[in-house]
C-alpha positions in Angstrom: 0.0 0.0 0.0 2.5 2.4 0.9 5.0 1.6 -2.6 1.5 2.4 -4.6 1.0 5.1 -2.6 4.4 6.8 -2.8 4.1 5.9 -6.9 0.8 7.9 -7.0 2.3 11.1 -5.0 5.2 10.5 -7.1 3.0 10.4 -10.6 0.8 13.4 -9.3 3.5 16.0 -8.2 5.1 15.3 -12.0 1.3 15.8 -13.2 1.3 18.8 -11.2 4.8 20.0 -12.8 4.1 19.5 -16.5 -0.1 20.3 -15.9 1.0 23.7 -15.2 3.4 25.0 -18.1 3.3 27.3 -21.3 2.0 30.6 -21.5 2.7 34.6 -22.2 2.0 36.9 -20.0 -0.6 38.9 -21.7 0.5 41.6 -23.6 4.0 42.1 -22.8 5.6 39.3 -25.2 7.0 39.7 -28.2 5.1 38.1 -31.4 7.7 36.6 -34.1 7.3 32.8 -33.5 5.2 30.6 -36.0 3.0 28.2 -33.6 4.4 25.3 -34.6 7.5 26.5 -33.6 6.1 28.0 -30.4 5.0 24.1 -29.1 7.9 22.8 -29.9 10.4 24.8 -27.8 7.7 25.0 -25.1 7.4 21.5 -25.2 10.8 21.2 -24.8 11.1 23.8 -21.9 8.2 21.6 -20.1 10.3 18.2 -20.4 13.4 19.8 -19.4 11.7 21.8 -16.4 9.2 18.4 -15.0 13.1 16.5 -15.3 14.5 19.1 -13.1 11.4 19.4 -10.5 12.3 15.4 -10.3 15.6 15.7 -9.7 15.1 18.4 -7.0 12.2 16.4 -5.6 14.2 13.9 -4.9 17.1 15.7 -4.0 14.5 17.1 -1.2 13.7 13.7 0.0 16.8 11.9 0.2 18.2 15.0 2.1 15.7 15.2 4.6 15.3 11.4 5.0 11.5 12.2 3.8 9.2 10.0 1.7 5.8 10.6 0.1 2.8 9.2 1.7 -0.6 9.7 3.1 0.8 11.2 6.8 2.7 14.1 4.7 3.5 16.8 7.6 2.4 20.7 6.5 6.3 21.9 6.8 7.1 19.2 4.1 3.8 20.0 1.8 5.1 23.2 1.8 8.7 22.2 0.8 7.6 20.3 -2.0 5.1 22.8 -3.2 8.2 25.9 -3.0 10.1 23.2 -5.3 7.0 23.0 -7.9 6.5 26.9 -7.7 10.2 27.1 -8.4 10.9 25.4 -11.3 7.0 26.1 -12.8 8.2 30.1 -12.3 11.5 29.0 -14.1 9.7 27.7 -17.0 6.7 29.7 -17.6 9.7 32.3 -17.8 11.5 30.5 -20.1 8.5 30.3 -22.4 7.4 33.9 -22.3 10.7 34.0 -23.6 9.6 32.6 -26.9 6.9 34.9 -27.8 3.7 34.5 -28.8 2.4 33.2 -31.8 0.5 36.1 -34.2 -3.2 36.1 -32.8 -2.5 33.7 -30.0 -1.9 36.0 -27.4 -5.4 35.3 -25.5 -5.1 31.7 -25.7 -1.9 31.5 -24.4 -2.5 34.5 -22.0 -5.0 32.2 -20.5 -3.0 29.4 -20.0 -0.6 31.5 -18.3 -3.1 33.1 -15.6 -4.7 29.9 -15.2 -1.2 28.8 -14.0 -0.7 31.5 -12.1 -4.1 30.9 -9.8 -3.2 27.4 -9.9 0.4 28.1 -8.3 -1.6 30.6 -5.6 -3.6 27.4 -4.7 -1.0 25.5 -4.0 0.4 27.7 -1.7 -2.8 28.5 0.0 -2.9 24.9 0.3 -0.2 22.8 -0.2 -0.9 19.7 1.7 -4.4 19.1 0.0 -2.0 19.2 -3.2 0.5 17.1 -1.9 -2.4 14.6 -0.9 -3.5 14.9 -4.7 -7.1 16.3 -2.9 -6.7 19.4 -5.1 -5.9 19.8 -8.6 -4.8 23.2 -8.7 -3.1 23.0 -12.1 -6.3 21.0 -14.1 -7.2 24.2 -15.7 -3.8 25.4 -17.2 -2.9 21.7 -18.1 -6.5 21.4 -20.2 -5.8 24.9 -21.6 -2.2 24.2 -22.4 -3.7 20.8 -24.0 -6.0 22.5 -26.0 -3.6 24.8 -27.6 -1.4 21.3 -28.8 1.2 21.1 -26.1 2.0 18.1 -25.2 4.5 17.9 -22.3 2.5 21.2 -20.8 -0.3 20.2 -21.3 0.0 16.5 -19.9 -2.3 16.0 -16.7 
């Protein structure tokens, strides 16, 4: 019970982590990338960013001499959530980076705010996250879906 537990927090925190990427913030990108191209990078920005949440996860863990289950205390919710924020900050940085595709500022506006509430929530709350009682990110992740990404959009 407590491996399949520790393999579902596990599986949810990533969901959390990729759920949550891609995005502009409204109207202070740039516009010169094709959308095609726009997925692709931000794709790859996702992958690279859920890898590095994993890492530091575990990192986290090991360190501490923590592991995931059902009894998480509120002091290690919240480290694990400050780990997500982090690296979902890092990325949705990244990919405002890119630009935004000509007439897609809206859509991917949206996915960005809808990430940004979702990140609020978790801190407001970060053990009903960790406990996968929340799905803060559901929103961007559909959004981000939506729009084609894959690994930002993967739930």
């Amino acid at each position: 019970m407590k491996r399949r537990f520790s393999t579902l927090m596990v599986a949810a925190l990533a969901a959390v982590i990729v759920a949550g990427c891609g995005g502009t913030d409204e109207d202070t990108t740039t516009a010169a990338i094709g959308k095609a191209q726009f997925i692709t990078r931000a794709d790859a920005i996702c992958a690279k960013g859920s890898e590095q949440t994993q890492a530091d996860l575990a990192i986290y863990l090991k360190k501490e001499g923590v592991t995931l289950n059902e009894n998480q205390t509120k002091d290690e919710s919240i480290a694990l959530i400050a780990i997500l924020v982090k690296n979902l900050e890092k990325e949705v940085e990244s990919i405002r980076a890119l630009g935004t595709p000509s007439g897609d500022d809206g859509r991917v506006g949206a996915i960005l705010v809808a990430l940004e509430e979702g990140t609020k929530e978790a801190e407001k709350d970060p053990v009903a996250v960790v406990r996968g009682e929340v799905n803060v990110l559901g929103k961007a992740g559909e959004l981000a879906k939506e729009y084609g990404l894959q690994a930002c959009g993967q739930q």
